[in-house]
N, C-alpha and C positions, 0 to 999 in steps of 0.2 A: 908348468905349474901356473904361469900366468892368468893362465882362460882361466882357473879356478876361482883367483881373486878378485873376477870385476864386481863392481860396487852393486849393490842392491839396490834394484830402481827405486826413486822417490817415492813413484805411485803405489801405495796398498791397496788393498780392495777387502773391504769390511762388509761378513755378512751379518745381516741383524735375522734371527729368529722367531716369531712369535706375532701374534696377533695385534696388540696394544703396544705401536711402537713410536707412531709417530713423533713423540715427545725426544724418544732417540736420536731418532734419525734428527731434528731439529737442534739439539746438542750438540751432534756430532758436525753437523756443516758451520756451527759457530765457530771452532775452530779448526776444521780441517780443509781445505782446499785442493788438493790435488786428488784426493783420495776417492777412489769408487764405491761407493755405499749401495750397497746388493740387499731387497726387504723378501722374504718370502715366510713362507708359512711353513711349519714341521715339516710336511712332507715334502715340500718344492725347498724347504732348506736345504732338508737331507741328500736330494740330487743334487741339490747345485755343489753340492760339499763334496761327494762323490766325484763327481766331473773337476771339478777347479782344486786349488788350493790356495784360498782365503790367507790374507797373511791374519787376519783376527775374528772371530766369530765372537757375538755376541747375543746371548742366548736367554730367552722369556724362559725360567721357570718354574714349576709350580710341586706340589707334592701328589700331584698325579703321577702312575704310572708311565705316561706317553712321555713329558719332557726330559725326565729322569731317567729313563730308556735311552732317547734319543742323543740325553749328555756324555754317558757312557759309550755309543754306541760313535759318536765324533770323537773322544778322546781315544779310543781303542784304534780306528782306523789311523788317522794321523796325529798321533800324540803330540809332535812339535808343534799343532797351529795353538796359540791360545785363546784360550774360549773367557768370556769374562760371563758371568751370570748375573741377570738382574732378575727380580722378584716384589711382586706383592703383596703374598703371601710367607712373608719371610721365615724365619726362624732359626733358633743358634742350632738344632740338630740338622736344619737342613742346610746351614753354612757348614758346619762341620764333617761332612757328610761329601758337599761337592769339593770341598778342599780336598779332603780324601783321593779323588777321584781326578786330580791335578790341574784343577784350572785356576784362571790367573790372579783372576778378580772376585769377587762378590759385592753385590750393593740389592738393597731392600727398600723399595717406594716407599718414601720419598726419598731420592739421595741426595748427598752433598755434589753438585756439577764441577766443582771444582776437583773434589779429590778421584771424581769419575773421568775426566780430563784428564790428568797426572796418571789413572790407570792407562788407560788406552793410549797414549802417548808412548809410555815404559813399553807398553805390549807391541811397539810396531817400529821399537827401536829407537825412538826419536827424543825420549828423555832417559834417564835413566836413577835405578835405586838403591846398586850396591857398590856396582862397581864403575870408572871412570869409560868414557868414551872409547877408548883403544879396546878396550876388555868388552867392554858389552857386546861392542862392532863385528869386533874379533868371533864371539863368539855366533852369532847371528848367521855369518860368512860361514864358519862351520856346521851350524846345521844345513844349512842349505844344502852343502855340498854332500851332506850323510845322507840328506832328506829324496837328494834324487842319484846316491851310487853307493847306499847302502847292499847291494843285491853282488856289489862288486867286494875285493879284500881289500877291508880296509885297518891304514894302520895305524894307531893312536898319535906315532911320532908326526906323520905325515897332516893328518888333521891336527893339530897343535900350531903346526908349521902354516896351514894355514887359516888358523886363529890368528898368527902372531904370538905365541904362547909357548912359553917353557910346558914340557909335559907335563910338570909338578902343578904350574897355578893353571891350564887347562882341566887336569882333573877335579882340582877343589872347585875352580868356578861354575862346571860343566854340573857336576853332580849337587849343589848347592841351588844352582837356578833349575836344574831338569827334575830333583828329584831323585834321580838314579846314577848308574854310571854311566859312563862310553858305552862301555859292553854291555850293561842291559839294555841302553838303550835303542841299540843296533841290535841287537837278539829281539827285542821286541818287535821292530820294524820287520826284522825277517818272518818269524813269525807270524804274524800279521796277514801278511803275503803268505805261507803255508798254508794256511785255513783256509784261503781260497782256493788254493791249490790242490785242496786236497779231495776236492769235489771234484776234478778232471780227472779224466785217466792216463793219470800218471805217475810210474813208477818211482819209488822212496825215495831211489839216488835221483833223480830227474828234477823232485822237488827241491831237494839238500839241496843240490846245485843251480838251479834256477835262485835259489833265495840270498844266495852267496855263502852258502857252509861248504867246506872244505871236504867235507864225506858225511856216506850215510850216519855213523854212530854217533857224529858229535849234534849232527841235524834232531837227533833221536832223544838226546840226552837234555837239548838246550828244550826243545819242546815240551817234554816233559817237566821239566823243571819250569816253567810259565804254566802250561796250563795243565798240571797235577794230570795227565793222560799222558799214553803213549801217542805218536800219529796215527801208525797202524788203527788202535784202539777208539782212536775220534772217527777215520775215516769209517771203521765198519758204523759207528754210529750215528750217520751221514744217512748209512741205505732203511 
């Protein structure tokens, strides 16, 4: 269990999105130093997000179709990174709207640098909003470890164990900062991976088991209950 626990390196690596950013990027090296600051455009964003896992993405958007796409379209692939959205085009339906949609932050040209600071900071671990230093860390360490052996079985006691966490305040903290639970949030990650999968030729149980379900029926059942389809019924709607 050791190897599980080593410390999350110092260095983050933050990508910024969008066209008009420099004022960001400018922001951010005020107070950050060790940290890799990654600038690309929609489409060179979206690969680099593909290939890497960004410990924070920071995303230009507008109420055009393309960046609103694109928000959803980073939160759906890897839902743990968090995404903070700035805009200058602002508006209360369109903050309400990307809260929905689970990201971290919002702020609206002009912001406050101070409380944009305090966000990004929270987002990468390094201050924190609810809960004390042991708790947040804790919990941090446990995504990581879901983020890359979710495909594996995993079990709540174990991951708690290495949060540092009673089962009980692992679940309250877990589903209070994620949004969801353990379990969906591990059902979603699996899933995720399914949809890709489902475009190969490969067999139901091939996929079940590639994504870490225990048999075809529960692979079948968790699926559908996410994306109101069966897989079967997505894959024929693939050809």
């Amino acid at each position: 269990m050791k190897s599980y626990l080593k410390e999350i390196s110092i260095k983050s690596t933050i990508l910024i999105i969008g066209n008009n950013v420099e004022h960001l990027y400018r922001t951010l090296k005020s107070f950050l130093n060790k940290e890799k600051i990654v600038i690309r455009s929609e489409k060179k964003g979206k690969e680099f997000f593909l290939k890497n896992t960004p410990d924070l993405v920071i995303l230009e958007v507008s109420n055009n179709e393309s960046s609103l796409k694109l928000l959803r379209h980073l939160k759906s692939i890897k839902p743990s990174v968090p995404v903070i959205v700035f805009t200058s085009t602002g508006s209360e339906d369109l903050a309400v709207k990307v809260f929905r949609w689970g990201v971290w932050d919002y702020f609206a040209l002009p912001f406050n640098e101070k409380e944009f600071q305090k966000s990004v900071l929270s987002a990468l671990g390094m201050e924190y909003y609810n809960y004390d230093q042991r708790y947040w860390y804790g919990l941090l360490k446990a995504l990581k470890f879901i983020n890359e052996r979710y495909t594996e079985q995993l079990r709540l006691t174990d991951i708690a164990k290495i949060a540092c966490m009673s089962v009980s305040t692992f679940e309250r903290i877990f589903k209070k900062e994620m949004g969801v639970t353990f379990t969906m949030y591990v059902n979603r990650l699996r899933i995720t991976k399914a949809i890709k999968l489902l475009k190969e030729d490969l067999s139901m149980s091939e996929i079940a088991f590639s994504c870490g379900f225990t048999n075809q029926f529960h692979f079948s059942r968790v699926f559908k209950k996410i994306m109101q389809v069966s897989p079967r019924d997505y894959k024929r709607s693939l050809k």
